[in-house]
C-alpha positions as CSV (number, residue, x, y, z in Angstrom):
1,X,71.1,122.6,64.2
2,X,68.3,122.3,66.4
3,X,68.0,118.4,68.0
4,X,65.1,117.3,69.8
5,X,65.0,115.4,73.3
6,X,64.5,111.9,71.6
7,X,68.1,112.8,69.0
8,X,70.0,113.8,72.4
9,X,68.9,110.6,74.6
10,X,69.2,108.5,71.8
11,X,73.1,110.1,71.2
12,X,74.1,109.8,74.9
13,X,72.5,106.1,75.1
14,X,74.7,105.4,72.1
15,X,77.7,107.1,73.9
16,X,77.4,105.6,76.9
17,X,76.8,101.9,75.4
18,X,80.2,102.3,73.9
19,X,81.6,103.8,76.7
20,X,80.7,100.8,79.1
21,X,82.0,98.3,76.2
22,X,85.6,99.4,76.2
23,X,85.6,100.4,80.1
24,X,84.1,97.0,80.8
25,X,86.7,94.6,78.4
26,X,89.7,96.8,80.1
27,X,88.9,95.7,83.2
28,X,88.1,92.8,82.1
29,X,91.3,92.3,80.9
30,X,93.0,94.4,83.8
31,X,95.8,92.6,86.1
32,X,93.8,92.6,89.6
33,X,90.8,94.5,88.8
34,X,89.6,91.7,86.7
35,X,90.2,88.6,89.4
36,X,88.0,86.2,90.1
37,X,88.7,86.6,93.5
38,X,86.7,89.7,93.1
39,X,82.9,89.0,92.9
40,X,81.3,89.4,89.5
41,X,78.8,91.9,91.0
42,X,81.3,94.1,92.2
43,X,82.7,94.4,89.1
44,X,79.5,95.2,87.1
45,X,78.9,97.9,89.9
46,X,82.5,99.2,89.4
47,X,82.3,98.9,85.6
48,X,78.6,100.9,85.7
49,X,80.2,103.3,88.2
50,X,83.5,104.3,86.1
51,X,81.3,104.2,82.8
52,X,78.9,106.6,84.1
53,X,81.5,109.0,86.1
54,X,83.5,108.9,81.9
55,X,80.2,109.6,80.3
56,X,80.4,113.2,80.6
57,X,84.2,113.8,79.8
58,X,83.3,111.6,76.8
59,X,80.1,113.5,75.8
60,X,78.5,112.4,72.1
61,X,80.8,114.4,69.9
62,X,81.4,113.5,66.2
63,X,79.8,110.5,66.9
64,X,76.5,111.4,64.8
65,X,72.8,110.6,65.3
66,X,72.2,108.5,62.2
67,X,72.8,104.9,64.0
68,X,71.4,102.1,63.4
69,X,71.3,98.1,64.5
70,X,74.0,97.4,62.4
71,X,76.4,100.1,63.0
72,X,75.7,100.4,66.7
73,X,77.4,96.6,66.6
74,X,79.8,97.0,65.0
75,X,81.3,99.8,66.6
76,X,80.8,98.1,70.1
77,X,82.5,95.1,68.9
78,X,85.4,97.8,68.0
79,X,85.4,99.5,71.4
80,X,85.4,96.0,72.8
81,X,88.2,95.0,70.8
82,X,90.2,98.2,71.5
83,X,89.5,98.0,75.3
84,X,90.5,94.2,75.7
85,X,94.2,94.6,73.7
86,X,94.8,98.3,76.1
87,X,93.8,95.7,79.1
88,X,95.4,92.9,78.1
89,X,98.5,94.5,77.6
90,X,98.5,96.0,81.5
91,X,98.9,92.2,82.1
92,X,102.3,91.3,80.6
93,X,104.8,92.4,83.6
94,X,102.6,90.0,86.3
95,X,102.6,87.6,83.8
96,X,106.3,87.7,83.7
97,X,106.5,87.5,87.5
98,X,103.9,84.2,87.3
99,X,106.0,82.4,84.8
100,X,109.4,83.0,86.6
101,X,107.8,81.8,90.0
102,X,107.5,78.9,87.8
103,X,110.8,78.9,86.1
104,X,112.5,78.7,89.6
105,X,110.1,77.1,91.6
106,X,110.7,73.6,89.4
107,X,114.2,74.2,89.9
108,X,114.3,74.6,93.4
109,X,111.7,71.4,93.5
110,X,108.5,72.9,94.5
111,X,107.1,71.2,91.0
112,X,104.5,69.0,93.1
113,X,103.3,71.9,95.1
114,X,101.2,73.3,92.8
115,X,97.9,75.7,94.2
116,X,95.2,76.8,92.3
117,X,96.0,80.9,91.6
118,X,93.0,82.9,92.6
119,X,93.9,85.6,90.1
120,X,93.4,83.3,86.9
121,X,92.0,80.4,89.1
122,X,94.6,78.2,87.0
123,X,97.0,75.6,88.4
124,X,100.5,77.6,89.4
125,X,103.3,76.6,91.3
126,X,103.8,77.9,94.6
127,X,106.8,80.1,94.0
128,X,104.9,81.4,91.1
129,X,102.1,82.3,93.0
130,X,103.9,83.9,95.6
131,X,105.6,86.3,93.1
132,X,102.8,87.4,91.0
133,X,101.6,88.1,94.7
134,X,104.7,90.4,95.6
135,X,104.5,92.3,92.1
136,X,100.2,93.0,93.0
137,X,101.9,94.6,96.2
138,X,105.2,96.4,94.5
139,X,102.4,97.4,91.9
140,X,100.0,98.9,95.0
141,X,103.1,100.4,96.5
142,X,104.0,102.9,93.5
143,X,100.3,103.6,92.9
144,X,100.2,101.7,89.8
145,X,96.4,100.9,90.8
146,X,96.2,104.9,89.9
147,X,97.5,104.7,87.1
148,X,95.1,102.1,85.8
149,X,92.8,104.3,86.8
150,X,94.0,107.4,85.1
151,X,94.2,105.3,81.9
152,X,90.6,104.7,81.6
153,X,90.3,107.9,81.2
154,X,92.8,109.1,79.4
155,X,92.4,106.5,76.9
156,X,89.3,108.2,75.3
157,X,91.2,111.6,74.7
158,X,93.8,109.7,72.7
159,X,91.3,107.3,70.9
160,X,87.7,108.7,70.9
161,X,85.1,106.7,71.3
162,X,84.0,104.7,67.3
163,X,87.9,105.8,66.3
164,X,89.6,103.0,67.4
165,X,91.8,100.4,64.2
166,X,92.6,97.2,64.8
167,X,96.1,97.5,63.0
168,X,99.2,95.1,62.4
169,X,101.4,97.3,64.3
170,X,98.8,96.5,67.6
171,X,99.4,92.5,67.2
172,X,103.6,93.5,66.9
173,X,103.0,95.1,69.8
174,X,101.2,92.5,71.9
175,X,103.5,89.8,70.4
176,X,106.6,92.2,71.6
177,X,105.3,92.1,75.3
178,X,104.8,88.8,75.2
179,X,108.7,87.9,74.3
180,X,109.5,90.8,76.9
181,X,107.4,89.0,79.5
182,X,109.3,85.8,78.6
183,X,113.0,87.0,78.7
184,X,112.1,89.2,81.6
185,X,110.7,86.2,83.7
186,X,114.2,84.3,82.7
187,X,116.0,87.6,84.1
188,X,114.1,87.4,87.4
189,X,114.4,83.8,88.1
190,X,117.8,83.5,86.7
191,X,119.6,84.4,90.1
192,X,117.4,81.4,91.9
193,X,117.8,78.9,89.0
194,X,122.2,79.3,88.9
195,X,121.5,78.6,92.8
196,X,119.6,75.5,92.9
197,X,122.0,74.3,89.3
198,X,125.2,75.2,91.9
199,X,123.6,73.0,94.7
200,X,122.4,70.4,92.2
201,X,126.2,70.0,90.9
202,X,127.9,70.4,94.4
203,X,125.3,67.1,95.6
204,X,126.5,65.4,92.6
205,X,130.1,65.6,93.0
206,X,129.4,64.6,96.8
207,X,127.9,61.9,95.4
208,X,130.5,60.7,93.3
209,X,132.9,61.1,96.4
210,X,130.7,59.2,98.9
211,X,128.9,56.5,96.8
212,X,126.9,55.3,100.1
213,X,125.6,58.7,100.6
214,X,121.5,58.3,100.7
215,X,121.0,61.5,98.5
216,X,117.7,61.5,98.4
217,X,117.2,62.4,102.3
218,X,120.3,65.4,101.9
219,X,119.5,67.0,98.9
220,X,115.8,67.5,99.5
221,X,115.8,69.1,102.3
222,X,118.9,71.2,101.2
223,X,117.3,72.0,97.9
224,X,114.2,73.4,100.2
225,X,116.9,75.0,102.7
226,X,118.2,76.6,99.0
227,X,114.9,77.7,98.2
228,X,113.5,79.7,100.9
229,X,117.0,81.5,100.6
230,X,116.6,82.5,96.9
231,X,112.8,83.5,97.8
232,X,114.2,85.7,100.5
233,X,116.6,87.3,98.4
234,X,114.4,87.7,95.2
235,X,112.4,90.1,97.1
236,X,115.3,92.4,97.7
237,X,116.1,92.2,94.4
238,X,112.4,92.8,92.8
239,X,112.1,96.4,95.2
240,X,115.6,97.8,93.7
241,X,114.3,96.6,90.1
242,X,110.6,97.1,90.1
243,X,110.9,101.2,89.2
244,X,112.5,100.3,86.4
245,X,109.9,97.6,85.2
246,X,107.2,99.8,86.2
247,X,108.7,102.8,83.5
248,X,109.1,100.5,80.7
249,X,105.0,99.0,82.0
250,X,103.6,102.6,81.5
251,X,105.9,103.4,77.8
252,X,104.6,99.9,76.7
253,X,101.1,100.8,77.4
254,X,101.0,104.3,75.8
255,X,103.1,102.9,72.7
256,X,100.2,100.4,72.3
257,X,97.7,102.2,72.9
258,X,98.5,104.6,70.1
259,X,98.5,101.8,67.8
260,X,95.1,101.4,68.0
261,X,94.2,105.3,67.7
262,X,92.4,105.5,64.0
């Protein structure tokens, strides 16, 4: 079949429009690539960048030349929607480090010291901070940032571009991570939490056994004593654990994104 110049601009302009709608909600959606401590016009020159560097490995196959208004929509609301449930499920396992900062941080009282998280520029408590921090670093360390890499382009050979389903099993999926990301924050902040319960119940009982005791002024500044020694040893215990973590990451990710292959 012989195409003329206009049928093969107007096919790669179609390609590449769908191209930079899923590779733009990904990272979007990605962990770190997607901060707003990154500037929004780096982002639009990375997202341009990695869309046009794809285009090629991508090409305009099966994708037809009959489009129109309608069906150009649609099918970019559908690479949109594809790209932000691969991103958003990248985000689960720093979640999970976030929310059991958290966890332990109001255990170990560092409630009231709250900062404002440049990642999701959201109130978070210190100890939270500071963990989502160390798993961006555990994360750098094993080249995960590669691996985000390689999965925007590797996610087009498994779902071709105007292929992707929204399915049921894709929202069991997400709602799975999510309840991982839960009882794996209570699994990381556990060790810290049974520490500041032990202290709590060991002030108590001095308490009860020197009822002039001024509490307040000891247990504070043991509780903070208690803290900075869980935080010292929950970084020993995130290195010998994060391999593991980072496995089950990349399964979760390819399991989900074949949900959404058509």
């Amino acid at each position: 079949m012989n195409l003329s110049i206009i049928d093969l601009l107007s096919g790669w302009g179609v390609s590449f429009m769908l191209v930079l709608a899923r590779v733009s909600a990904m990272i979007y959606a990605f962990p770190f690539f997607g901060s707003p401590a990154i500037t929004m016009r780096v982002r639009i020159a990375f997202t341009l960048v990695v869309s046009f560097m794809l285009l090629p490995l991508v090409g305009v196959e099966g994708l037809g030349f009959d489009w129109n208004l309608g069906r150009l929509a649609l099918s970019i609301g559908r690479e949109l929607a594809v790209g932000l449930i691969v991103g958003f499920g990248t985000k689960f396992m720093f979640e999970a480090f976030s929310v059991a900062g958290t966890f332990a941080g109001r255990q170990m009282g560092f409630a009231m010291a709250e900062l404002v998280d440049p990642i999701t520029s959201a109130p978070q408590s210190m100890v939270g901070q500071f963990w989502a921090l160390v798993a961006i670093l555990l994360f750098l360390a094993v080249d995960g940032h590669h691996f985000l890499i390689r999965l925007l382009m590797q996610n087009f050979q498994l779902v071709p571009l105007d292929t992707g389903m929204l399915q049921p099993a894709s929202g069991r999926m997400l709602i799975a991570g999510s309840n991982e990301m839960f009882r794996l924050a209570l699994r990381l902040a556990a060790p810290a939490m049974i520490l500041a319960l032990m202290m709590d119940v060991g002030v108590g009982v001095l308490t009860r056994a020197m009822p002039r005791l001024q509490v307040f002024f000891v247990a504070l500044p043991l509780k903070l004593v208690v803290g900075v020694f869980a935080l010292v040893v929950s970084l020993q215990l995130f290195q010998a654990l994060f391999s593991v973590m980072y496995n089950e990451f990349q399964e979760y990710v390819a399991t989900l994104l074949a949900t959404v292959r058509g």
